[in-house]
ZAMARVO-168088 format. One line per 10 residues: number of its first residue (from 1); their letters; for each residue z negated, x, y of N, C-alpha, C. Coordinates in Angstrom, 2 decimals, always signed. Each point is the difference from the previous one (the first is absolute). Layout:
// ZAMARVO-168088
NUM) a) Z/X/Y/Z/X/Y/Z/X/Y  ...
***
This chain:
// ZAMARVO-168088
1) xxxxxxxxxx) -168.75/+41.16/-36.80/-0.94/-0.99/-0.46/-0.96/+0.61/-1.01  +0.68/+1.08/-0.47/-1.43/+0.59/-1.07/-0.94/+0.78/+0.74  +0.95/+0.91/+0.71/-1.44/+0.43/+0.82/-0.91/-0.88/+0.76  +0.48/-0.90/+0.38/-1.03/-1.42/+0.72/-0.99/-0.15/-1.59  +0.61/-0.09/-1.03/-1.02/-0.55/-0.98/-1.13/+1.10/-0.41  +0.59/+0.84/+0.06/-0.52/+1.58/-0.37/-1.29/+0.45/+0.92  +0.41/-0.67/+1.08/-1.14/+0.41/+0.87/-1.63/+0.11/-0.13  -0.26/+0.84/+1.02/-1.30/+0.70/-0.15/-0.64/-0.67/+1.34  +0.46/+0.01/+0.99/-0.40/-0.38/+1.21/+0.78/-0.45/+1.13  -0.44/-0.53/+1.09/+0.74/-1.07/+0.86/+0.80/+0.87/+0.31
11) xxxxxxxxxx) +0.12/+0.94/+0.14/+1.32/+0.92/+1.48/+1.23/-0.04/-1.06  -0.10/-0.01/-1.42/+0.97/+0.27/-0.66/+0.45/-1.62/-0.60  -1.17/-0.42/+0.02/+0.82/-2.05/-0.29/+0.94/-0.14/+1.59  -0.57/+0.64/+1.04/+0.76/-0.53/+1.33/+1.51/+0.73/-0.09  +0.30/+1.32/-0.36/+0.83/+0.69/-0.10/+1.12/-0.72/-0.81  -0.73/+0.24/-1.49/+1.15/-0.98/-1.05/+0.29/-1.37/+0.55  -0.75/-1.00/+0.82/+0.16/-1.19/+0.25/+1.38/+0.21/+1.36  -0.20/+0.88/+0.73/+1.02/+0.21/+0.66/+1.16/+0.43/-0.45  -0.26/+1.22/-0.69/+1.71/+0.54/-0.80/+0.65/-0.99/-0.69  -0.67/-1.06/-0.11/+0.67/-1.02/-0.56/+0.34/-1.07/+0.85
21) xxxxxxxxxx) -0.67/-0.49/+1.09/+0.68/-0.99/+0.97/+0.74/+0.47/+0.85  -0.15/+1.17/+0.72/+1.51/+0.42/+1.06/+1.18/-0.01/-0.93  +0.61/+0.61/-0.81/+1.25/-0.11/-0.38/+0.69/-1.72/-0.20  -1.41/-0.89/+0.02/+0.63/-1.50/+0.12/-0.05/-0.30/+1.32  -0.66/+0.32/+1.08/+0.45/-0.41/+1.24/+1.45/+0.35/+0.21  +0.45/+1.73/-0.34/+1.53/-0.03/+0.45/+1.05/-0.55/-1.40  -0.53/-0.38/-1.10/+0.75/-1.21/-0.69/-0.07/-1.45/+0.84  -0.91/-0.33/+0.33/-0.04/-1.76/+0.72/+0.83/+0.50/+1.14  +1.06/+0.74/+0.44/+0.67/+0.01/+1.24/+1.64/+0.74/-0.55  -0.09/-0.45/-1.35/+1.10/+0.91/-0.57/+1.92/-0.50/+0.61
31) xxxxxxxxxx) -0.09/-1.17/+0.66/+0.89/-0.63/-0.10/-0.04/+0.03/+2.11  +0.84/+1.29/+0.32/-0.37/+0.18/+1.34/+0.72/-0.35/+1.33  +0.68/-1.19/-0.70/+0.84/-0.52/+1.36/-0.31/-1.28/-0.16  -0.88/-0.64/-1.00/-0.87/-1.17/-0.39/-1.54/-0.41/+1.21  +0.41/-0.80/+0.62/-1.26/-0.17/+1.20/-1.21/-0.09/-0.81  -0.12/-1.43/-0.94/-1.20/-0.26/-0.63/-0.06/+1.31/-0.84  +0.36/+0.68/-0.82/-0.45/+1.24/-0.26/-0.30/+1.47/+0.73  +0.23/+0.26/+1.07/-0.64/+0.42/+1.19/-1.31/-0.62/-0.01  +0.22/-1.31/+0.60/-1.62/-0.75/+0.16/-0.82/+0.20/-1.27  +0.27/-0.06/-1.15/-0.90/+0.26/-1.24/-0.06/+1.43/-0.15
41) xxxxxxxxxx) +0.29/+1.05/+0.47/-0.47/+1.02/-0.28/-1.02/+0.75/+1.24  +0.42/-0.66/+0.97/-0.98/+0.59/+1.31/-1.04/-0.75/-0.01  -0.40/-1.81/-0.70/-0.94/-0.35/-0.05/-1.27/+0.56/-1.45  +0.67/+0.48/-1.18/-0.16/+0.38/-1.33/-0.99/+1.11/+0.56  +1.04/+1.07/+1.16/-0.76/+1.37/+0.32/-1.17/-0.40/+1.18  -0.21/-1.00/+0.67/-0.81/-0.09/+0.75/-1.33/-0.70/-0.68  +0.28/-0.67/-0.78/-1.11/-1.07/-0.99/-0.33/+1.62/-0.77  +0.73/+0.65/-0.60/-0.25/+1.32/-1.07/-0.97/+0.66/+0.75  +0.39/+0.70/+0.97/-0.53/+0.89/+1.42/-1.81/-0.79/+0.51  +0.01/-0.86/-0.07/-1.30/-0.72/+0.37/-0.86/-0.28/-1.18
51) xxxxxxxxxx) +0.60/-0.37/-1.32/-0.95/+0.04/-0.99/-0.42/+1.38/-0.33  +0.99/+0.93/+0.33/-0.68/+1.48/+0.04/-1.03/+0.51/+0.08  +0.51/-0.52/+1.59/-1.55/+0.45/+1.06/-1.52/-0.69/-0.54  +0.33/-1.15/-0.25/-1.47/-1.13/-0.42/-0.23/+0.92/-1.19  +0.68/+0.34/-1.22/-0.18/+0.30/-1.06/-1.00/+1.72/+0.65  +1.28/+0.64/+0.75/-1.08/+1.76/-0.19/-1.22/-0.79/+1.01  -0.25/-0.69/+1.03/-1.41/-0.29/+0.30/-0.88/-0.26/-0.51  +0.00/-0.64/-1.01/-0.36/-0.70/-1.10/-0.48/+1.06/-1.14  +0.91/+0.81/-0.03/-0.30/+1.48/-0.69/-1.05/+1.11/+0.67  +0.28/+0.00/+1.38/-0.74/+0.83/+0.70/-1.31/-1.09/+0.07
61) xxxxxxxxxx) -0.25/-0.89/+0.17/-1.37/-0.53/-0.41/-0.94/+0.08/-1.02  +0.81/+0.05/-1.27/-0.73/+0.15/-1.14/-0.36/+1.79/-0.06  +1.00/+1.01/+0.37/-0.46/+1.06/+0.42/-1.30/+0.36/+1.15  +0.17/-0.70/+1.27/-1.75/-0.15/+0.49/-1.04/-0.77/-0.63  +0.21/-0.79/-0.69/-1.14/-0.80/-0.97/-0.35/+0.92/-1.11  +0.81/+0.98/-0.18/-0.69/+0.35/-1.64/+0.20/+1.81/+0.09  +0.75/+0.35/+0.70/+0.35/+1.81/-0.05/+1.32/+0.38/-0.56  +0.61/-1.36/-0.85/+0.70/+0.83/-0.97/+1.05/-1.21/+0.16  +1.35/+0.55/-0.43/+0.78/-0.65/-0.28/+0.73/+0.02/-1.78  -0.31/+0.31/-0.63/+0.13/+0.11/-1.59/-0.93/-1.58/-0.07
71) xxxxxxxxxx) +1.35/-0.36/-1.16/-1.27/-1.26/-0.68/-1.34/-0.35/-0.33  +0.11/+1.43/-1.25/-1.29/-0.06/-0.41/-1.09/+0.51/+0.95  -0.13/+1.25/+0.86/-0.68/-0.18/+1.30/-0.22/-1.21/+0.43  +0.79/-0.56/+0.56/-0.68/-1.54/+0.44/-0.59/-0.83/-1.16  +0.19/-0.05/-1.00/-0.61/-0.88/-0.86/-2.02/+0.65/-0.10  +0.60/+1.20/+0.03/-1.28/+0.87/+0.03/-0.62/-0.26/+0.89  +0.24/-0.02/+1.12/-0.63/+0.11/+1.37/-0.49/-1.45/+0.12  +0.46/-0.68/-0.45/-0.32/-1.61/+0.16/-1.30/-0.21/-1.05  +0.32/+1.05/-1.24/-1.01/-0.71/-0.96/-1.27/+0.76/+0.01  -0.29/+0.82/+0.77/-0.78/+0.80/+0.38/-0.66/-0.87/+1.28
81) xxxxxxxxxx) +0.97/-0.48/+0.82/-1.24/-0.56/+0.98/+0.77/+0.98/+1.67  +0.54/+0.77/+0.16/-0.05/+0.81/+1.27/+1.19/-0.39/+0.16  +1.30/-1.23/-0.07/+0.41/-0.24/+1.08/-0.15/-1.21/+0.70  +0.64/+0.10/+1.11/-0.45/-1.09/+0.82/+1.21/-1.09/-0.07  -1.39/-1.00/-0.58/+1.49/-1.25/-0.91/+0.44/-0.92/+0.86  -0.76/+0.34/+1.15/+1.05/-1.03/+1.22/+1.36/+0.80/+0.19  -0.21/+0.87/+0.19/+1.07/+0.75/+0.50/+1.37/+0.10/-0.85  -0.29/+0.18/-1.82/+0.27/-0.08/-1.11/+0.76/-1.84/-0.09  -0.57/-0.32/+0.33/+0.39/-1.39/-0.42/+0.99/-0.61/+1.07  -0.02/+0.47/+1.15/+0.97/-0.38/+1.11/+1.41/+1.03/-0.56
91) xxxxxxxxxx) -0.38/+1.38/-0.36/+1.04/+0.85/-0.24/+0.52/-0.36/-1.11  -0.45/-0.61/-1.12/+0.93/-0.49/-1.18/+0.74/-1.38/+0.72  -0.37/-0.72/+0.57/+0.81/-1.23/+0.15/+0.99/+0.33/+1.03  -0.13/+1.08/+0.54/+1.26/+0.53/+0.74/+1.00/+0.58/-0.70  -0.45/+1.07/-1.33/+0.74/+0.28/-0.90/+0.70/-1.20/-1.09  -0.60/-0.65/+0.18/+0.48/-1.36/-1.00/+1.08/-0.76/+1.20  -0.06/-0.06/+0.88/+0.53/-0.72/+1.01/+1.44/+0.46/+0.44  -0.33/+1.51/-0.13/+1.57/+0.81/-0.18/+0.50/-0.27/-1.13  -0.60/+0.19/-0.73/+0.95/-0.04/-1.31/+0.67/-1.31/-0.14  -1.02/-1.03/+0.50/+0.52/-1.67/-0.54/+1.40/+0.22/+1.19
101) xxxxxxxxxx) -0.17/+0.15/+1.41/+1.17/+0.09/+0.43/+1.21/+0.90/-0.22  -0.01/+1.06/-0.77/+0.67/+0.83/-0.38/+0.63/-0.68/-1.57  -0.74/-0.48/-0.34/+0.76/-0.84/-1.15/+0.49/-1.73/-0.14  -0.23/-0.11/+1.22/+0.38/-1.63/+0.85/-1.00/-0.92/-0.71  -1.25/+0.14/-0.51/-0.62/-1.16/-0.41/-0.64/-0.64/+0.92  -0.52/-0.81/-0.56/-0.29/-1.28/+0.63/-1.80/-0.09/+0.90  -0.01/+0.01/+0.67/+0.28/-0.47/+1.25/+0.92/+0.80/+0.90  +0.36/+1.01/-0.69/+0.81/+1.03/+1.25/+1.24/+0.14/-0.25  +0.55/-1.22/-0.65/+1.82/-0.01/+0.06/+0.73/-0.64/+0.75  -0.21/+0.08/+1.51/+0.87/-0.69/+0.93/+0.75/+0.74/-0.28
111) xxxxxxxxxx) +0.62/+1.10/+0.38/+0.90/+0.51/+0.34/+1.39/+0.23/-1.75  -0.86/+0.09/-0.98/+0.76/-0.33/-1.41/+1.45/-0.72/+0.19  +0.04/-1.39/+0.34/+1.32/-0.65/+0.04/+1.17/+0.21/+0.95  -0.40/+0.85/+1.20/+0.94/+0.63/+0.88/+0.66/+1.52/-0.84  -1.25/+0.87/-0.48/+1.10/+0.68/-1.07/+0.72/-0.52/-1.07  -0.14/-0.71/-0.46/+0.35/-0.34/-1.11/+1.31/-0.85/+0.43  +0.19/-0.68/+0.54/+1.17/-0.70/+0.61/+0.73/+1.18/+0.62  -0.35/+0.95/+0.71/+1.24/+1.20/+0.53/+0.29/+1.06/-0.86  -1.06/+0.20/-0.84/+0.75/+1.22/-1.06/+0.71/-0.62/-1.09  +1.17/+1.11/+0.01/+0.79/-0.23/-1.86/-1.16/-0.56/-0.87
121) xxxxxxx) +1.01/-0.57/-0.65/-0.87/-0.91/-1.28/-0.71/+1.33/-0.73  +0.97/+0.96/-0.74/-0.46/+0.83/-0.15/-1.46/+0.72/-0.09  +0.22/+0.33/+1.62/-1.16/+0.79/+0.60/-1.35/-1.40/+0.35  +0.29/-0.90/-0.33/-0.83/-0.90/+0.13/-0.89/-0.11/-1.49  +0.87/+0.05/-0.86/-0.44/+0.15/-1.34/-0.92/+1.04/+0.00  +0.53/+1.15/+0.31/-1.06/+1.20/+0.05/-1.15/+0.14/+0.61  -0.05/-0.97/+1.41/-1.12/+0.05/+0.70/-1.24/-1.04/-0.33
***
């Protein structure tokens, strides 16, 4: 989580954001002769696995809109005028869109109460 805070640019917020959610997909399945915990950890990794993808698209957009993937590059590139803010503006709400599903908010927490009902209290706490 510090290197997520620490960060300089998207490849390394995506990195830390991951080193930190796989080790809870194979916690939400810790209990392995448990059906509903089976089901909460293969749904946890498939909801995880897809906000991924939206999230690096979302990344690779703001990289064709602007050249760069470092923050301040894009802040630059934007305040200068040479990127292209359609492109920019679809690619952040994809990056925002992963993340909201990667952190179960709202509008994108269907899937929240199926983990949370199959994992240990525990590992529920943690997630």
């Amino acid at each position: 989580m510090m290197i997520m805070a620490g960060a300089r640019d998207l490849i390394t917020i995506f990195v830390a954001l991951e080193t930190i959610s796989i080790p809870t997909f194979v916690l939400a399945g810790w209990r392995k002769h448990d059906v509903r915990s089976n089901e909460a950890a293969v749904k946890y990794f498939i909801i995880g696995v897809l906000s991924s993808a939206v999230m690096l698209y979302g990344m690779s957009m703001v990289y064709g809109a602007t050249g760069t993937l470092e923050i301040g590059g894009v802040a630059q590139a934007l305040h200068l005028g040479v990127a292209n803010k359609t492109v920019l503006v679809f690619g952040l709400v994809f990056i925002v869109s992963g993340i909201a599903f990667k952190f179960g908010a709202v509008p994108f927490h269907m899937w929240v109460p199926d983990v949370y009902q199959g994992s240990p209290t525990p590992i529920t706490l943690l997630i």
